[in-house]
KOLKE-220426 format. One record per atom (N, C-alpha, C): residue number from 1; residue in three letters; x, y, z. Coordinates in pm, 1 decimal. Example, Ala and Ser with C-alpha at 12.3 -4.5 7.8 and 13.67 -1.06 7.14 Angstrom:
residues 2
+-----+------+----------+----------+----------+
| seq | type |        X |        Y |        Z |
+-----+------+----------+----------+----------+
|   1 |  ALA |   1319.0 |   -569.0 |    780.0 |
|   1 |  ALA |   1230.0 |   -450.0 |    780.0 |
|   1 |  ALA |   1320.0 |   -330.0 |    780.0 |
|   2 |  SER |   1285.0 |   -225.0 |    708.0 |
|   2 |  SER |   1367.0 |   -106.0 |    714.0 |
|   2 |  SER |   1290.0 |      3.0 |    787.0 |
+-----+------+----------+----------+----------+
***
This chain:
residues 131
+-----+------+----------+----------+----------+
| seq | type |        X |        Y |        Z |
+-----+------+----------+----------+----------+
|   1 |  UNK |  -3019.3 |  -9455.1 | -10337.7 |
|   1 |  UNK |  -3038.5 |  -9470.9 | -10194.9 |
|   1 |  UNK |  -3176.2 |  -9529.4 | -10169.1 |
|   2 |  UNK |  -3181.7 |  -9625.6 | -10094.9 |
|   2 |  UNK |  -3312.1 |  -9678.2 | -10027.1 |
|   2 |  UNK |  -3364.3 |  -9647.2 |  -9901.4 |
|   3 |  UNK |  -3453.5 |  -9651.4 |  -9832.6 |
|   3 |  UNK |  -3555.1 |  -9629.8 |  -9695.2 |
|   3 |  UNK |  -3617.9 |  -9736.6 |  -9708.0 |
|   4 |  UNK |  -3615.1 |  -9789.6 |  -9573.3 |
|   4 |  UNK |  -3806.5 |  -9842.5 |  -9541.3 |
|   4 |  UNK |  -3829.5 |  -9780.3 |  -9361.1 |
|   5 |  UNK |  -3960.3 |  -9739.9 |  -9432.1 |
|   5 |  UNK |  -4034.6 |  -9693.4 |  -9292.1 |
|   5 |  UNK |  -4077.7 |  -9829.6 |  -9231.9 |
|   6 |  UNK |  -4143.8 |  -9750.5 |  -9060.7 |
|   6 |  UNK |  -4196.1 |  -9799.1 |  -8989.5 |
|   6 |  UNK |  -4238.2 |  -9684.1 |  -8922.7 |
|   7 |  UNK |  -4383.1 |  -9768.0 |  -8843.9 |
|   7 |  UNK |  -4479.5 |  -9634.9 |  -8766.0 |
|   7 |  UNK |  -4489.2 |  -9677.3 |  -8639.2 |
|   8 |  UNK |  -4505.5 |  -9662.1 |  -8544.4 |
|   8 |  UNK |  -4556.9 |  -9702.7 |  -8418.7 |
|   8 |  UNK |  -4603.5 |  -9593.9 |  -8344.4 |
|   9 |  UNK |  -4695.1 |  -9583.5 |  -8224.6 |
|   9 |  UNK |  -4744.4 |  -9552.9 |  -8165.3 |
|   9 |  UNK |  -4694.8 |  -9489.6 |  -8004.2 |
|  10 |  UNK |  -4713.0 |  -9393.9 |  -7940.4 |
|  10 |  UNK |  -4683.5 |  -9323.9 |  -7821.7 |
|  10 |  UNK |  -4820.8 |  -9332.7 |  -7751.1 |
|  11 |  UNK |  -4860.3 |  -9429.6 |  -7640.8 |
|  11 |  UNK |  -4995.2 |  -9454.9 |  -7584.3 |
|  11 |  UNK |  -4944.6 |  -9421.1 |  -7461.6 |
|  12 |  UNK |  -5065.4 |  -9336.3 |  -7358.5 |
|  12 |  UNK |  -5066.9 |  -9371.4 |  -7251.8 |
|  12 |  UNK |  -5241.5 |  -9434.2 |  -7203.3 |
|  13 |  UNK |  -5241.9 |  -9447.4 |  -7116.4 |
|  13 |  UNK |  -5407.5 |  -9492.5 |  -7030.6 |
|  13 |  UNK |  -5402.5 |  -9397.4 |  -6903.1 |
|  14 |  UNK |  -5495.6 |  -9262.3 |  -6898.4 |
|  14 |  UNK |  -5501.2 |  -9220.2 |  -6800.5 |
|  14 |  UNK |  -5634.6 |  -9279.4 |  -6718.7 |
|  15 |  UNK |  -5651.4 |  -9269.3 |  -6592.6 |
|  15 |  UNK |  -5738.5 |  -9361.7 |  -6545.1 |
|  15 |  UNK |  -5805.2 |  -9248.7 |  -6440.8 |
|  16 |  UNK |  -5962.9 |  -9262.1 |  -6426.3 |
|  16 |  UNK |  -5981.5 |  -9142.5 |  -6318.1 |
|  16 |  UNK |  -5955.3 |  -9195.7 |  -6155.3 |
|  17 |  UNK |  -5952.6 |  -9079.8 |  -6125.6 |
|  17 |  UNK |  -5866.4 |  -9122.3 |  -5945.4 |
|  17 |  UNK |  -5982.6 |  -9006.1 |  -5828.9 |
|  18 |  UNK |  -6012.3 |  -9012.2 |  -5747.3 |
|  18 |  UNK |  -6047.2 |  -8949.3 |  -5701.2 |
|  18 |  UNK |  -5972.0 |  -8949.9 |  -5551.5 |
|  19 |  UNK |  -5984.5 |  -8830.6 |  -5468.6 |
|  19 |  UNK |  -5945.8 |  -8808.7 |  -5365.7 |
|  19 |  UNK |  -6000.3 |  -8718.3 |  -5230.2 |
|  20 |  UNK |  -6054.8 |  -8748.8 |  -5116.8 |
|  20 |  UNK |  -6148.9 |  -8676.8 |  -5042.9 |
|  20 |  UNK |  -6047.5 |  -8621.4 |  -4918.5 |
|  21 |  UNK |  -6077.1 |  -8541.8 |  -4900.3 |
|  21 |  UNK |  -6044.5 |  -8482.6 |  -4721.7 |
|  21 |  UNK |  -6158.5 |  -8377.7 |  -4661.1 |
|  22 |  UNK |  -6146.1 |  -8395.6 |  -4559.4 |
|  22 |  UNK |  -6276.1 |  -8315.9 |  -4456.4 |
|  22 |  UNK |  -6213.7 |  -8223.4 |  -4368.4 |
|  23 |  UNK |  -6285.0 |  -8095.5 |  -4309.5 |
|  23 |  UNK |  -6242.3 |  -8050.6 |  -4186.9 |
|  23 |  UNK |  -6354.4 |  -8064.7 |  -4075.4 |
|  24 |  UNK |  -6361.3 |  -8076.5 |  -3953.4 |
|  24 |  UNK |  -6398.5 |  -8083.6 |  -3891.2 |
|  24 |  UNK |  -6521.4 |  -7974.7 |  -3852.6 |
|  25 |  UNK |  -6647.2 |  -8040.1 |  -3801.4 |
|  25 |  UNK |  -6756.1 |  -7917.8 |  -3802.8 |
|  25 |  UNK |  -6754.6 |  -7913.3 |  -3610.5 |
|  26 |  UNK |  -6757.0 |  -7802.1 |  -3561.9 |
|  26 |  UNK |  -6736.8 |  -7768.0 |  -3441.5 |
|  26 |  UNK |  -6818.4 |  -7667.8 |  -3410.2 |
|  27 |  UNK |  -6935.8 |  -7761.7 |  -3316.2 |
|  27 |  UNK |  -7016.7 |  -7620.2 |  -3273.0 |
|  27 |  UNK |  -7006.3 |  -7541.6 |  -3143.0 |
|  28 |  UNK |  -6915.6 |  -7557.3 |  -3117.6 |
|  28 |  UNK |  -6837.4 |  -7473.0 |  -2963.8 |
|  28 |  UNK |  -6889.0 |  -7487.0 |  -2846.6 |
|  29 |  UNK |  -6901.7 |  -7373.1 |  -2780.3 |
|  29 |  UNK |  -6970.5 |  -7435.5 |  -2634.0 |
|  29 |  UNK |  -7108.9 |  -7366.7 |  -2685.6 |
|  30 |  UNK |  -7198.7 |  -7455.8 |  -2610.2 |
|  30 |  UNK |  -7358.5 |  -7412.6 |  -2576.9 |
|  30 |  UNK |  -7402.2 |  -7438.0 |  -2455.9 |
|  31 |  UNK |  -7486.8 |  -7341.0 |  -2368.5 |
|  31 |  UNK |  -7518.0 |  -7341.3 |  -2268.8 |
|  31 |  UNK |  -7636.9 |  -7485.7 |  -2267.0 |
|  32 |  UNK |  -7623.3 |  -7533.7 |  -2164.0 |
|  32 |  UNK |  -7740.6 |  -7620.4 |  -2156.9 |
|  32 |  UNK |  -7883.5 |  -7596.7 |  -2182.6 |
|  33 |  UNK |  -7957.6 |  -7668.7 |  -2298.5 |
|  33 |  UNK |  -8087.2 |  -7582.6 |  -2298.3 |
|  33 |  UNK |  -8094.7 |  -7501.7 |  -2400.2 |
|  34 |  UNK |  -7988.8 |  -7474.6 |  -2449.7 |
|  34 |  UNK |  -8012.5 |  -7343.4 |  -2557.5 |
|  34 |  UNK |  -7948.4 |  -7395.2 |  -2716.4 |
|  35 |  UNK |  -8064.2 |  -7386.1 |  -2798.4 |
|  35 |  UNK |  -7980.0 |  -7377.1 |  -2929.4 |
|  35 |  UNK |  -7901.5 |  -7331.5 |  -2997.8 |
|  36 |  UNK |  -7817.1 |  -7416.6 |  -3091.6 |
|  36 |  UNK |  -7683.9 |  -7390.1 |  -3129.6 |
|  36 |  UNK |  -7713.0 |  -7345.6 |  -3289.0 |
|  37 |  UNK |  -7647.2 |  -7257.2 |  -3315.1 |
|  37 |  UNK |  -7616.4 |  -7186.1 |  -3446.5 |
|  37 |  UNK |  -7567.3 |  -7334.5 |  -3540.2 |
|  38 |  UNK |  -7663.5 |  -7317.0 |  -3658.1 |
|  38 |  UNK |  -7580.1 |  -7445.5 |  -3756.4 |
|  38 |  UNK |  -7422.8 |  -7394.8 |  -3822.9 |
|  39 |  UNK |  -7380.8 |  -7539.6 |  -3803.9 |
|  39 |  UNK |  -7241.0 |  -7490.8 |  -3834.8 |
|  39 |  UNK |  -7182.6 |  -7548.2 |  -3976.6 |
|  40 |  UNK |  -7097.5 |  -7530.7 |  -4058.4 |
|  40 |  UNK |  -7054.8 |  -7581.2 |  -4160.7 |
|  40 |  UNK |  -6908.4 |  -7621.8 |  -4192.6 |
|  41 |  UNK |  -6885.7 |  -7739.6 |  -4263.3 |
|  41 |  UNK |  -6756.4 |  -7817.0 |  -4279.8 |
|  41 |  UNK |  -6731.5 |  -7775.2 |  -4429.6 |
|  42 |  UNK |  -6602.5 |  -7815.2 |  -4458.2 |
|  42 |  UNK |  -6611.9 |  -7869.1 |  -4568.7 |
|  42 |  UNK |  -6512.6 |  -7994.0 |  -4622.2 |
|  43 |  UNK |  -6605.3 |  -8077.1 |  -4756.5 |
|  43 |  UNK |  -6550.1 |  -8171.8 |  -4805.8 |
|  43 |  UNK |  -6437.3 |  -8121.4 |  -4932.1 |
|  44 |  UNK |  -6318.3 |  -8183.5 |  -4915.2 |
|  44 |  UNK |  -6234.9 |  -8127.9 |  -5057.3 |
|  44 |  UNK |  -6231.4 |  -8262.3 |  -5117.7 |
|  45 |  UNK |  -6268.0 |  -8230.6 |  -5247.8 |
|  45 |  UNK |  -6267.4 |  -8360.9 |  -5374.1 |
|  45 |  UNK |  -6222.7 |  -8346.6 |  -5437.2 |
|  46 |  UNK |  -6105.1 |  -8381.3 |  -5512.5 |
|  46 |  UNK |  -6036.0 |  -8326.8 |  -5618.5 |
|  46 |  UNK |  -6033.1 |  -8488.4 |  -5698.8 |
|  47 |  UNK |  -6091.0 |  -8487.2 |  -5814.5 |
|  47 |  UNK |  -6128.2 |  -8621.8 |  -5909.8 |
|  47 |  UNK |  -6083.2 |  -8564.6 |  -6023.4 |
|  48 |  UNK |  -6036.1 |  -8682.6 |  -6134.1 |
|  48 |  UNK |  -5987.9 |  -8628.5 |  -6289.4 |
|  48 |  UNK |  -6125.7 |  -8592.8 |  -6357.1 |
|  49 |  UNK |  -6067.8 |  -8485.0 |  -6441.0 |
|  49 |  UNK |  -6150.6 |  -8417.0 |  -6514.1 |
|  49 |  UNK |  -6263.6 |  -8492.3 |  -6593.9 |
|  50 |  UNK |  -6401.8 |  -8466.4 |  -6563.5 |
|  50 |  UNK |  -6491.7 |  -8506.3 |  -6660.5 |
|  50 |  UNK |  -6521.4 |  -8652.8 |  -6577.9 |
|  51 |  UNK |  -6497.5 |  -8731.2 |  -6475.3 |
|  51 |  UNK |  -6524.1 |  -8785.7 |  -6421.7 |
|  51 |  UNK |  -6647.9 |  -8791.7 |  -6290.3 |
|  52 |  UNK |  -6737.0 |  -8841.5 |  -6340.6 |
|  52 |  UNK |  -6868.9 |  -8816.6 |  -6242.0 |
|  52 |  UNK |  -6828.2 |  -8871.3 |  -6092.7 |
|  53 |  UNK |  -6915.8 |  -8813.5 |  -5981.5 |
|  53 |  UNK |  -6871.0 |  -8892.6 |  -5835.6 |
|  53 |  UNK |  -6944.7 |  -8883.6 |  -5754.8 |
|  54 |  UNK |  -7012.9 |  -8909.0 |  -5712.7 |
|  54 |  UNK |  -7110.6 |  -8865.0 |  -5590.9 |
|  54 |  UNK |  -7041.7 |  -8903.4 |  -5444.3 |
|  55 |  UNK |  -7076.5 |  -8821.6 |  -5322.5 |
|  55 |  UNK |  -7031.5 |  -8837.8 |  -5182.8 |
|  55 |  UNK |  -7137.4 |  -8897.4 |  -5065.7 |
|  56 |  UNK |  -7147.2 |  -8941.2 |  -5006.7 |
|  56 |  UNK |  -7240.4 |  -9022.4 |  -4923.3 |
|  56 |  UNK |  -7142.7 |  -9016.8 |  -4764.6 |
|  57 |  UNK |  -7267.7 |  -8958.0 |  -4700.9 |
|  57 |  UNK |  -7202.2 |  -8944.3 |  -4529.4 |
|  57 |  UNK |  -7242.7 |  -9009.0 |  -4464.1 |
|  58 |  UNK |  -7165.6 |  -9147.0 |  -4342.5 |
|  58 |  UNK |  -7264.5 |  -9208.0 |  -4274.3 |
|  58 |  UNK |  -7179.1 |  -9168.2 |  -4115.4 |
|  59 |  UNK |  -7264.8 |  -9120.9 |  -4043.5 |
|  59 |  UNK |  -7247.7 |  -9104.6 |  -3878.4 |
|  59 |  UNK |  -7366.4 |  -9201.9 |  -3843.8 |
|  60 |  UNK |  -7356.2 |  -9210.1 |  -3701.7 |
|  60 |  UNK |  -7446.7 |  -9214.6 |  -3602.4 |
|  60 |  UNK |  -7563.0 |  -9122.5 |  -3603.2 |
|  61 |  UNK |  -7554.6 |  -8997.9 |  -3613.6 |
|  61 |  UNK |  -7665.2 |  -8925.2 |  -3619.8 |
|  61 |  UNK |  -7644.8 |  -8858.5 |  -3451.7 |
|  62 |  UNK |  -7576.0 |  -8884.6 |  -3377.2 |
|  62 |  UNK |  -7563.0 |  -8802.5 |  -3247.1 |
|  62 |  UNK |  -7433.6 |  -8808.6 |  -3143.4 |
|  63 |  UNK |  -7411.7 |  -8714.0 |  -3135.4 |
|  63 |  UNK |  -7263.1 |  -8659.1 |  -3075.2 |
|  63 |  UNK |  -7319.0 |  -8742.5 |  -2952.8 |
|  64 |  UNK |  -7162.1 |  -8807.0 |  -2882.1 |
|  64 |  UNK |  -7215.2 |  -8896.6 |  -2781.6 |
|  64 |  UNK |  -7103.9 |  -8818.1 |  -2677.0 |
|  65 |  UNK |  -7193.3 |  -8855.6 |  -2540.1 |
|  65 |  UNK |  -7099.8 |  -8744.4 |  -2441.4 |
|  65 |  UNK |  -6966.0 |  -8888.4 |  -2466.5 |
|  66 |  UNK |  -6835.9 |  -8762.1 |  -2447.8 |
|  66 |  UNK |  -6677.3 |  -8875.3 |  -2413.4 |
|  66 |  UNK |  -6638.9 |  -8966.4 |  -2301.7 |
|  67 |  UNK |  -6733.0 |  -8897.2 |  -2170.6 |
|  67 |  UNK |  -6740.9 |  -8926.8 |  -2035.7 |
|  67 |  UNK |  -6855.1 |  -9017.5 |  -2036.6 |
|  68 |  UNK |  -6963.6 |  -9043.0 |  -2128.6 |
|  68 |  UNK |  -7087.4 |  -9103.6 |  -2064.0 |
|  68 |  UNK |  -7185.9 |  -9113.3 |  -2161.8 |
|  69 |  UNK |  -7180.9 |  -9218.8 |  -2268.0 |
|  69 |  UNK |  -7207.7 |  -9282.0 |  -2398.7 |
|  69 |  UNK |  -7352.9 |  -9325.6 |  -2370.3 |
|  70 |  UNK |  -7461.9 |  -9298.7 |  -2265.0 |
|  70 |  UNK |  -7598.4 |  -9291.6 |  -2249.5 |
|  70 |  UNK |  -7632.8 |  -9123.8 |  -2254.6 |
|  71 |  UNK |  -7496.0 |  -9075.7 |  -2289.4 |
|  71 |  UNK |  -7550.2 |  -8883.7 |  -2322.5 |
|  71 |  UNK |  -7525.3 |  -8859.5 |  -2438.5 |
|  72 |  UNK |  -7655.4 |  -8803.3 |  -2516.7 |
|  72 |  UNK |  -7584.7 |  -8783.0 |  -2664.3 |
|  72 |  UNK |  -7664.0 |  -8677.7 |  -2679.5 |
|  73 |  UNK |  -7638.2 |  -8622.8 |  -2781.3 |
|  73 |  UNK |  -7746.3 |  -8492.1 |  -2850.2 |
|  73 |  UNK |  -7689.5 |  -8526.2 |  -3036.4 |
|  74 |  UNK |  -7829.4 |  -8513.5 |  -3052.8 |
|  74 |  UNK |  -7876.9 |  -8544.8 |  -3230.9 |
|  74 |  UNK |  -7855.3 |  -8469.9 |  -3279.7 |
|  75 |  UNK |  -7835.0 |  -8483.3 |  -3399.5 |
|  75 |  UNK |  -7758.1 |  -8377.8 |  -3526.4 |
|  75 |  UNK |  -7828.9 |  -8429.1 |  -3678.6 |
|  76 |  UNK |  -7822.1 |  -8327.6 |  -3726.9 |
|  76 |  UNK |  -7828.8 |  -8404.4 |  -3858.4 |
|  76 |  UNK |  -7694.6 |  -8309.2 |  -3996.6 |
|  77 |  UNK |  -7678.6 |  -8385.0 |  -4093.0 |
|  77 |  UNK |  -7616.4 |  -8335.3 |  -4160.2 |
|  77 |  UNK |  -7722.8 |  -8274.1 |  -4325.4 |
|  78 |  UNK |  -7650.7 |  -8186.0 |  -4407.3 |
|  78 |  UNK |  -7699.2 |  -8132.5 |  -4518.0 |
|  78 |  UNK |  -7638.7 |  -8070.9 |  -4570.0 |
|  79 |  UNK |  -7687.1 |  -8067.2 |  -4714.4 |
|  79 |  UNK |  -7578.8 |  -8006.3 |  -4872.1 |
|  79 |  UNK |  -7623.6 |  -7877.8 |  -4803.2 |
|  80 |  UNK |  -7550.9 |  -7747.8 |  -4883.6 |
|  80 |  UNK |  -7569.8 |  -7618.7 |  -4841.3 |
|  80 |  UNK |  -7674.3 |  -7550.1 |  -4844.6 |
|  81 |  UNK |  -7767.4 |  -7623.2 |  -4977.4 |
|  81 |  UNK |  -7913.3 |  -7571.1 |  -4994.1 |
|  81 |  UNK |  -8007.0 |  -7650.5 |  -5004.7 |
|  82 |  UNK |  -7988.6 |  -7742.7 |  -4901.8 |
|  82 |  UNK |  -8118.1 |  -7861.0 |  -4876.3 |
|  82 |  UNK |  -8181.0 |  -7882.9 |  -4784.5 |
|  83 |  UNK |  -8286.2 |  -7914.7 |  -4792.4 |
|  83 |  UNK |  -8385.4 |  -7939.7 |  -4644.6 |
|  83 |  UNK |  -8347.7 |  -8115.8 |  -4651.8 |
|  84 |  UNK |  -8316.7 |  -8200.3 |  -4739.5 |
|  84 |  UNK |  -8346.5 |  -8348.1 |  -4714.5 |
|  84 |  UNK |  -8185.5 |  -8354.3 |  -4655.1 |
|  85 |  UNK |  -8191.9 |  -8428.6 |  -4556.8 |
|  85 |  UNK |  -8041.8 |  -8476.6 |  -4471.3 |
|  85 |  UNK |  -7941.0 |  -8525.4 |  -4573.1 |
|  86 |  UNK |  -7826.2 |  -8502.3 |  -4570.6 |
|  86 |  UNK |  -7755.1 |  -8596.1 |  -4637.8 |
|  86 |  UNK |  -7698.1 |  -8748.7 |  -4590.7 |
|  87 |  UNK |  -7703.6 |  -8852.6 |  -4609.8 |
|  87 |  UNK |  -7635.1 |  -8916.7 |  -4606.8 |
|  87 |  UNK |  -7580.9 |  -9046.6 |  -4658.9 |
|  88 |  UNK |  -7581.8 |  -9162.6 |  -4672.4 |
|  88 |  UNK |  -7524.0 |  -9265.1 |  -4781.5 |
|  88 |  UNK |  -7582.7 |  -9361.3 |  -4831.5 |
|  89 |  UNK |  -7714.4 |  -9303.0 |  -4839.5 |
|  89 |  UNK |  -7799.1 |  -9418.1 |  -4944.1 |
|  89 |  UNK |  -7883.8 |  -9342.0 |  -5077.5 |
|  90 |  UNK |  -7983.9 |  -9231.8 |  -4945.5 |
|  90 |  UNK |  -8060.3 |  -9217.2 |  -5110.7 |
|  90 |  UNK |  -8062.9 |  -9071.2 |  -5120.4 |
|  91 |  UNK |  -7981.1 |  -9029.8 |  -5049.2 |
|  91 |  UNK |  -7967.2 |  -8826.7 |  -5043.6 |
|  91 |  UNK |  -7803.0 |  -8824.0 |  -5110.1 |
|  92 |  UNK |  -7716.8 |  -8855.0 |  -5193.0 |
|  92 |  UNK |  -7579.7 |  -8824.7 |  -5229.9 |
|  92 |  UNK |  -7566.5 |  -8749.1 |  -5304.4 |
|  93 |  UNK |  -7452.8 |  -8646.4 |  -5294.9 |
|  93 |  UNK |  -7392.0 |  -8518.9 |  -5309.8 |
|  93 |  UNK |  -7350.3 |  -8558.0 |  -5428.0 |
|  94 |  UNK |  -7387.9 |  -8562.3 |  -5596.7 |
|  94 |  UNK |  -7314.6 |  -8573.8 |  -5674.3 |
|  94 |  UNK |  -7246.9 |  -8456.1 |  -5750.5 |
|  95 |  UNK |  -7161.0 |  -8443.2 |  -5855.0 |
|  95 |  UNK |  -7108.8 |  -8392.9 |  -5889.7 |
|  95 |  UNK |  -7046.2 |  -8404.4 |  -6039.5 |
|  96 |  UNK |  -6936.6 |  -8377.7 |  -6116.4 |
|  96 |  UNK |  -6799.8 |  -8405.0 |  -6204.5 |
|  96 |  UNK |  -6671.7 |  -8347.9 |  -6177.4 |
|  97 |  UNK |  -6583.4 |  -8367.5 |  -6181.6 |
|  97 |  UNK |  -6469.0 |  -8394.7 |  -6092.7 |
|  97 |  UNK |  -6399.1 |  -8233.9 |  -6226.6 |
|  98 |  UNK |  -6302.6 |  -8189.1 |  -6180.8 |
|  98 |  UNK |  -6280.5 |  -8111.0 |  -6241.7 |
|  98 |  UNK |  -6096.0 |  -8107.3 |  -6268.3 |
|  99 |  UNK |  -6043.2 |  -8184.0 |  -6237.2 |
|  99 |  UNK |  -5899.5 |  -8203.7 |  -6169.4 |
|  99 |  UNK |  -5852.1 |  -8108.9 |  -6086.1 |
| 100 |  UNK |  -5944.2 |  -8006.3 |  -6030.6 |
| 100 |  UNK |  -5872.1 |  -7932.4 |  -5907.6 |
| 100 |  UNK |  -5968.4 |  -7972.5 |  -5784.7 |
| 101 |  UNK |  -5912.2 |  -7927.9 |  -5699.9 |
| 101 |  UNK |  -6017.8 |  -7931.8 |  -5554.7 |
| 101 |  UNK |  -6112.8 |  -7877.8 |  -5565.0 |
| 102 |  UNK |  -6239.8 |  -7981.5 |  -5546.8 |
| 102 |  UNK |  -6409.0 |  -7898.6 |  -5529.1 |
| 102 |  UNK |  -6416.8 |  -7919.8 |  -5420.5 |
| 103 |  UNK |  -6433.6 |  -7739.0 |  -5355.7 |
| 103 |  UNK |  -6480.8 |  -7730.9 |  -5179.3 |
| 103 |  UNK |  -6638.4 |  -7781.5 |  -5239.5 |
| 104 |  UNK |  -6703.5 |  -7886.5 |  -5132.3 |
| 104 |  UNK |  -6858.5 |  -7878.0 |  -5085.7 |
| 104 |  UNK |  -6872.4 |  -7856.9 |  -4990.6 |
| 105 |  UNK |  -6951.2 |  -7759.8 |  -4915.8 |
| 105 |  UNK |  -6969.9 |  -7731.3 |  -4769.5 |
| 105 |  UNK |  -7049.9 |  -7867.7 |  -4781.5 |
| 106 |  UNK |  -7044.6 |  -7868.6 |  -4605.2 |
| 106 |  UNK |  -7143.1 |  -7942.8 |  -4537.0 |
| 106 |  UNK |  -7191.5 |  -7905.3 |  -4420.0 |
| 107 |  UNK |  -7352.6 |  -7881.5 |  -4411.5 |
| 107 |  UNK |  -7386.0 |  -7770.4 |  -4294.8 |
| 107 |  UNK |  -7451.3 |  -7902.7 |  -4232.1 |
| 108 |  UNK |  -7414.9 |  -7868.2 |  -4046.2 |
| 108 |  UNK |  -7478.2 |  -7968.5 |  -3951.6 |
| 108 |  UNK |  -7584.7 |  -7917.6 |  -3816.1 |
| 109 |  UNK |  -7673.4 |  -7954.9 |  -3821.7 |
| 109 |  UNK |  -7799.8 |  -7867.7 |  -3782.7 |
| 109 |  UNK |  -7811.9 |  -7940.9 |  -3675.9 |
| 110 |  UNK |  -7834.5 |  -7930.7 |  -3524.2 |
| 110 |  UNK |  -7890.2 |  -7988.2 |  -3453.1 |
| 110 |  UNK |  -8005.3 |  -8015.7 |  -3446.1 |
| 111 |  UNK |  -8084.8 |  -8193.3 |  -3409.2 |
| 111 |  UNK |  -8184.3 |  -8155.3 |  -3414.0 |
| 111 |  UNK |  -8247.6 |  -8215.8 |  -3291.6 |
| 112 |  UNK |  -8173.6 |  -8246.5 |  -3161.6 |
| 112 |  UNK |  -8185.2 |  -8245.2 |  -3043.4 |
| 112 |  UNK |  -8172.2 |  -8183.3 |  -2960.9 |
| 113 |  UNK |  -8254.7 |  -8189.9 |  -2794.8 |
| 113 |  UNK |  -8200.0 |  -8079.0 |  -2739.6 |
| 113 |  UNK |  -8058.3 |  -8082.1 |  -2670.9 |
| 114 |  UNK |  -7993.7 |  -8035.9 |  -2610.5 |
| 114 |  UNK |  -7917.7 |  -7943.3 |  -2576.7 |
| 114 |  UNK |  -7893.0 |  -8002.7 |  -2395.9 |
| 115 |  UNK |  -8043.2 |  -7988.5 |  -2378.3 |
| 115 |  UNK |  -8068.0 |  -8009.1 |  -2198.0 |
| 115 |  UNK |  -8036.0 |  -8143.2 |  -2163.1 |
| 116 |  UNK |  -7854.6 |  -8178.2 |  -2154.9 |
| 116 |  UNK |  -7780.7 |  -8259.6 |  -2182.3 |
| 116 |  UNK |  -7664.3 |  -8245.0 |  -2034.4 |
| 117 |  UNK |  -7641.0 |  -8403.5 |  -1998.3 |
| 117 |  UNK |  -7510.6 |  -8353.6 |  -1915.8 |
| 117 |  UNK |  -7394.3 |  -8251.4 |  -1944.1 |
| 118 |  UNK |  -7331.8 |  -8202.5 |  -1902.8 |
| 118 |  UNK |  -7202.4 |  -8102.3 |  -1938.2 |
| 118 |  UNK |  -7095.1 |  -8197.9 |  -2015.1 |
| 119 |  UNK |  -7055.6 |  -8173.3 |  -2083.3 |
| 119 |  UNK |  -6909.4 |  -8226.7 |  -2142.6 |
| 119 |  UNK |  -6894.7 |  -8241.4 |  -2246.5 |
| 120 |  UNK |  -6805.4 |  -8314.7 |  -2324.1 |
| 120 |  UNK |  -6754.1 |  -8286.4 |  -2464.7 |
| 120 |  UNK |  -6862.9 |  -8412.7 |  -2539.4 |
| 121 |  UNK |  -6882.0 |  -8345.5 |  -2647.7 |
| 121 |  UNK |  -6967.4 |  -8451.4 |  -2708.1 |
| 121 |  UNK |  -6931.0 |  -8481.1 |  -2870.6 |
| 122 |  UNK |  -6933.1 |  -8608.7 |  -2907.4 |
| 122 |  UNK |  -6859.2 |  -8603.4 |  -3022.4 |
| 122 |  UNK |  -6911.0 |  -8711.2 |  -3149.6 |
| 123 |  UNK |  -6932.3 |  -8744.7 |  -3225.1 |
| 123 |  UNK |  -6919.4 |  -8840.1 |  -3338.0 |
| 123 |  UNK |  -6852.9 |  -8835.6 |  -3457.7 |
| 124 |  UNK |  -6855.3 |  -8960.5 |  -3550.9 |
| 124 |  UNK |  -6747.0 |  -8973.3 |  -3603.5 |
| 124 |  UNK |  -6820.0 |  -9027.7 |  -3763.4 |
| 125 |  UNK |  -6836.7 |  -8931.8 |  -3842.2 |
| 125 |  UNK |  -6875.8 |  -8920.6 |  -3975.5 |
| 125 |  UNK |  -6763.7 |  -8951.0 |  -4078.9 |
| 126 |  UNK |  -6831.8 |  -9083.3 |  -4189.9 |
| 126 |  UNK |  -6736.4 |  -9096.1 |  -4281.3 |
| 126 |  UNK |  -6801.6 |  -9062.4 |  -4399.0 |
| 127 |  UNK |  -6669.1 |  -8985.8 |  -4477.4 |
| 127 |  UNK |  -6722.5 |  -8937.9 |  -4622.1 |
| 127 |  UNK |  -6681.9 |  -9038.5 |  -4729.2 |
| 128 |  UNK |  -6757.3 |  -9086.5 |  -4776.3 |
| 128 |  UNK |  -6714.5 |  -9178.7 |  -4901.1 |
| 128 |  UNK |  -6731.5 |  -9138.8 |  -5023.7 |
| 129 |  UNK |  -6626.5 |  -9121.8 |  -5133.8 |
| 129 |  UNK |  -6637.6 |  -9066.0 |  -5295.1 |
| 129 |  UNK |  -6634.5 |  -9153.6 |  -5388.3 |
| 130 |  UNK |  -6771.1 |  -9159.2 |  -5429.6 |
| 130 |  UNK |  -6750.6 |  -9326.9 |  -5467.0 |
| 130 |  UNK |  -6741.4 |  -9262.8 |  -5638.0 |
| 131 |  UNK |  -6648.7 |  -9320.6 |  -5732.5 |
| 131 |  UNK |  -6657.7 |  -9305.4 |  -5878.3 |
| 131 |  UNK |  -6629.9 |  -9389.9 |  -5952.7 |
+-----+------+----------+----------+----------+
***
């Protein structure tokens, strides 16, 4: 009886992926005039394992009234244990990706006053995961 072999190979290419979602930071009502308690969000990142990533936030920097876009009050954003602001140049949130969801808070500090027309005030922060 005779044989001839052959060998070949079972390849895949896994590739890293990353993926971001946010919740919303809401600092409720404040009386006119009076400072607001800092409040905190968080970012969910879930990136393949062993894959580095850093996050970069860019807003405006101030909630603008909905009714009247010459009313705003200033904010700033920050990692959970930082005094330097975060946002998308030279302050980024890095990390390594773990393949499950990494909560990062994100705490937002006012740093305007308050003694502001009445009404809803709002801006619109994007998180970018760059890897």
């Amino acid at each position: 009886t005779k044989a001839a072999d052959a060998t070949f190979k079972v390849k895949i290419e896994v590739v890293s992926t990353c993926a971001i979602s946010a919740t919303d930071i809401d600092f409720g009502q404040v009386n006119s005039g009076m400072a607001a308690t800092d409040k905190t969000g968080t970012l969910n990142v879930t990136c393949t394992s062993q894959t580095p990533y850093s996050v970069g936030l860019s807003g405006s920097g101030k909630m603008t009234n909905t009714a009247d876009s010459d009313s705003s009050v200033a904010y700033q954003l920050f990692e959970a244990s930082s005094d330097t602001a975060w946002d998308n140049k030279d302050n980024l949130y890095s990390a390594t990706g773990s393949g499950t969801v990494q909560a990062i808070p994100v705490v937002a500090k006012l740093s305007g006053s308050t003694n502001v027309r009445a009404g809803n005030y709002a801006d619109t922060v994007t998180a970018t995961v760059t890897y």
